[in-house]
C-alpha positions as a printed Julia matrix, in Angstrom:
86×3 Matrix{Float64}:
 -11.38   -3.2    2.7
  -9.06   -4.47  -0.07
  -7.69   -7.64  -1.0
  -4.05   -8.45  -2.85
  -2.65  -11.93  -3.39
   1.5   -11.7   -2.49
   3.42  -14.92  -3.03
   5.2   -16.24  -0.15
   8.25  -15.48  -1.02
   7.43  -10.99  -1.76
   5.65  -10.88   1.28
   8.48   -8.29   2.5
   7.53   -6.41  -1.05
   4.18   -5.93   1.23
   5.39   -5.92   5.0
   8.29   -4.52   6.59
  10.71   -7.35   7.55
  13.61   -6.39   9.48
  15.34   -9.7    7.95
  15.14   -8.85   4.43
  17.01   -6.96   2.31
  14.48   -5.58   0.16
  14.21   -1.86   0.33
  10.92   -0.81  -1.04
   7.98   -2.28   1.47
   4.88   -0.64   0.89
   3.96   -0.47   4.58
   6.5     2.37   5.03
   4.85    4.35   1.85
   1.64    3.99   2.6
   2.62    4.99   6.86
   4.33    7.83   5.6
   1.23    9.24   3.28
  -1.63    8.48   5.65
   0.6    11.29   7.94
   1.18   13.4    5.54
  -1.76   13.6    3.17
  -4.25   13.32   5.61
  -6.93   15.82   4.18
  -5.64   16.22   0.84
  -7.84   15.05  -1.92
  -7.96   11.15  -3.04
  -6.94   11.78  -6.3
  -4.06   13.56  -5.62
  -2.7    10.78  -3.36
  -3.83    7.49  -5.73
  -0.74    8.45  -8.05
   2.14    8.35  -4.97
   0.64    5.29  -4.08
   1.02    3.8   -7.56
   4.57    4.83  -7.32
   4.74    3.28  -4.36
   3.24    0.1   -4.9
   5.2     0.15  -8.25
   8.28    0.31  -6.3
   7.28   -2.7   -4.0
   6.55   -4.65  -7.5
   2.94   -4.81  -6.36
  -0.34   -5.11  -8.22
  -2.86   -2.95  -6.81
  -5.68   -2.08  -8.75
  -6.82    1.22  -9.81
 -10.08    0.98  -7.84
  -7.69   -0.36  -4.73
  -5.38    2.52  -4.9
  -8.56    4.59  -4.78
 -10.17    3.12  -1.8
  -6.81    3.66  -0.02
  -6.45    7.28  -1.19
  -9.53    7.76   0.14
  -9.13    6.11   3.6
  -5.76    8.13   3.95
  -7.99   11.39   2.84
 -10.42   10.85   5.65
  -8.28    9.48   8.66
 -10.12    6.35   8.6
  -8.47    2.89   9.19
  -8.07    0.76   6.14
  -7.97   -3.02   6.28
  -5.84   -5.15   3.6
  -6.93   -8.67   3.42
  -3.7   -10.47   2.02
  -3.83  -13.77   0.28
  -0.31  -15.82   0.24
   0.01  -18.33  -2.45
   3.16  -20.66  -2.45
């Protein structure tokens, strides 16, 4: 399980919200790899989702790109805990 801390007001950075007009959620990167990378080794999916997350303007880790590259590799679920500030 990982852990980011979004404020308030990126939350659609994070989450797909219909109402916003940001383009670039990670929710629909991160969908779209668990489909099709499913298999493929962790290390050669940790640098789409740093593209990715670099594209939502969000600060994963290293270690939690990782632990999603490797839940994506294996089919298993993978739980975000998000913090909102402001």
């Amino acid at each position: 399980m990982g852990e980011i801390t979004v404020s308030a007001q990126d939350m659609d950075h994070l989450l797909h919200d219909p109402t916003s007009a940001y383009g670039a959620p990670y929710q629909h990167a991160y969908t779209r790899l668990a489909v099709s990378h499913r298999g493929r080794p962790a290390d050669e999916i940790v640098p789409l989702l740093r593209a990715a997350a670099d594209a939502a303007l969000l600060g994963f880790t290293e270690a939690g790109l990782l632990e999603q590259a490797e839940a994506i590799s294996s089919g298993a679920p993978y739980e975000l805990r998000v913090r909102v500030t402001g």
